[in-house]
DRENDO-1510 file (C-alpha; in Angstrom, 1 decimal, always signed):
<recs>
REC; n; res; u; v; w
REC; 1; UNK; +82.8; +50.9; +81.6 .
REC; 2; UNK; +81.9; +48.7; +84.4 .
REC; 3; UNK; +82.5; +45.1; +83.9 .
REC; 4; UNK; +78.9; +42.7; +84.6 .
REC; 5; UNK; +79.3; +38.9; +85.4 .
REC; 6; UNK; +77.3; +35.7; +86.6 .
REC; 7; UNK; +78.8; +32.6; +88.1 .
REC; 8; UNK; +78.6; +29.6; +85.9 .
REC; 9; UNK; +75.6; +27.7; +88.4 .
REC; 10; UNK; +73.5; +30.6; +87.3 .
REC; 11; UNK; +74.2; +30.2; +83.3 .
REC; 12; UNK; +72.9; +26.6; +84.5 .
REC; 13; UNK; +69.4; +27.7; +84.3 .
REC; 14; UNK; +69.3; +30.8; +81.8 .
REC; 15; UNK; +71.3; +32.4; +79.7 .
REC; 16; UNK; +73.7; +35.3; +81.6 .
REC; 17; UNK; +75.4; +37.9; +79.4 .
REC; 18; UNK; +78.6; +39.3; +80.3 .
REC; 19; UNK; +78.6; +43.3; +79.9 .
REC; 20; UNK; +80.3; +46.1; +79.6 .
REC; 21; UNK; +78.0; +49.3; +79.9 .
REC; 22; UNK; +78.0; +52.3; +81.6 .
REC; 23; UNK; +76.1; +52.3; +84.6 .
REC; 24; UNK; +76.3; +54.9; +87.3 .
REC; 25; UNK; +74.4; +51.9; +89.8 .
REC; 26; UNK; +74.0; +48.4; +90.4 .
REC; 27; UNK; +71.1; +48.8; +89.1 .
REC; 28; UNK; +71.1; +50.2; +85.8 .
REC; 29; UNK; +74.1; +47.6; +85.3 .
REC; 30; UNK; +71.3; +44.8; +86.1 .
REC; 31; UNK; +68.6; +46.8; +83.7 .
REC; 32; UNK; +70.9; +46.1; +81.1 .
REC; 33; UNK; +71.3; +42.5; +81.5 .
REC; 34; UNK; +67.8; +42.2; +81.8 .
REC; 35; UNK; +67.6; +43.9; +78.4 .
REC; 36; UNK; +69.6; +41.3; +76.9 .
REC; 37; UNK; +67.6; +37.8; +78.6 .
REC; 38; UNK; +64.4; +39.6; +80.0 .
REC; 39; UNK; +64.2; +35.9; +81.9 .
REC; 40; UNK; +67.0; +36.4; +83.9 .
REC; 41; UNK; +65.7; +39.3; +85.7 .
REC; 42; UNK; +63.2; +36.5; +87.9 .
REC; 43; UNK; +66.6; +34.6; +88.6 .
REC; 44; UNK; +68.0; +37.7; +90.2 .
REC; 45; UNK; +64.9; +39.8; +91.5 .
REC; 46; UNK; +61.8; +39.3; +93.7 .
REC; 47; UNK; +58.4; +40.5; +92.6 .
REC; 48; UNK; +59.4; +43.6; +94.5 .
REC; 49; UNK; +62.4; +44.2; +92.6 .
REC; 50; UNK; +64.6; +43.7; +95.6 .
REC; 51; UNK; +67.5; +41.2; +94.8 .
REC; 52; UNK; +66.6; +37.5; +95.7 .
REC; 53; UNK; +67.4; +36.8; +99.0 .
REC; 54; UNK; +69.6; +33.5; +97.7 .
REC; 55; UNK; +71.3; +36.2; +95.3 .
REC; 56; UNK; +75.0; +38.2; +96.3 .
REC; 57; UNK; +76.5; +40.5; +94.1 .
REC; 58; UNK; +80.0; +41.8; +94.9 .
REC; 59; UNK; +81.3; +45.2; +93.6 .
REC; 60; UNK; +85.2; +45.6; +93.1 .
REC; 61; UNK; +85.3; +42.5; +95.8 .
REC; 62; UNK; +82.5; +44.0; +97.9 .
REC; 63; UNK; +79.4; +42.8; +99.2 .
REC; 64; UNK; +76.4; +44.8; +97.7 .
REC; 65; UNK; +74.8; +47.0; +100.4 .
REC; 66; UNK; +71.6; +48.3; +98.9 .
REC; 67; UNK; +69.5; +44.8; +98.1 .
REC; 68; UNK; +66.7; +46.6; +98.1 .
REC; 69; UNK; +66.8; +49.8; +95.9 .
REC; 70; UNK; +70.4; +48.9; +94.2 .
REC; 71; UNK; +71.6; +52.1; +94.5 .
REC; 72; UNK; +75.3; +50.8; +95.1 .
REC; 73; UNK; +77.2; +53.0; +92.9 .
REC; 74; UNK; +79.6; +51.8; +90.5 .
REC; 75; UNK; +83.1; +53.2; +89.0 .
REC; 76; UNK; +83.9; +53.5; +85.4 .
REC; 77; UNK; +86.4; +50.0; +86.0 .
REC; 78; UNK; +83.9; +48.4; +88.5 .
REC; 79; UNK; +83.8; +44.9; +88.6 .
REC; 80; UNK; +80.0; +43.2; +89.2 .
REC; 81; UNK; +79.6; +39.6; +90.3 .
REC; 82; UNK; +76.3; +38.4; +90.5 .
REC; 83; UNK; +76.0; +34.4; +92.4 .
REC; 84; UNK; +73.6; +32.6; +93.9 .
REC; 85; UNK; +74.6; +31.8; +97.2 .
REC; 86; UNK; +75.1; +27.8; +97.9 .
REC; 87; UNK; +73.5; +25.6; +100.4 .
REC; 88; UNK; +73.9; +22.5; +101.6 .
REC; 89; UNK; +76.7; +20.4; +103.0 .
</recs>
């Protein structure tokens, strides 16, 4: 089962599950989340369904490639970070 996370200045704003499901894709990892706290899904999505722009998500310690059709694919042990990227000095 792939392992789903959110960094603690996300849970600031909404609530953020952490999962275990099976997902084949990042995205059917998100879907699920979603599922849990529908409202998180505008924290972590545009209208187009594209991840936010101020949004990374790591898989197994990788960058996400696909931030537009989250097609990265995920391993039965995968571990998914999902941040919002900091600004500021």
């Amino acid at each position: 089962m792939a392992h789903l996370e959110f960094t603690a200045q996300l849970h600031r704003y909404v609530d953020t599950p952490v999962l275990d499901c099976d997902a084949d894709r990042l995205g059917d990892a998100l879907a699920r989340a979603f599922e849990v706290n529908p409202r998180l899904r505008g924290y972590i999505l545009d209208e187009q369904g594209h991840l936010r722009t101020h949004v990374a998500v790591f898989i197994d310690g990788q960058k996400a490639r696909d931030r537009q059709g989250l097609s990265d694919p995920l391993g039965p042990r995968s571990q998914v970070y999902v941040l919002q990227a900091l600004s500021g000095g």
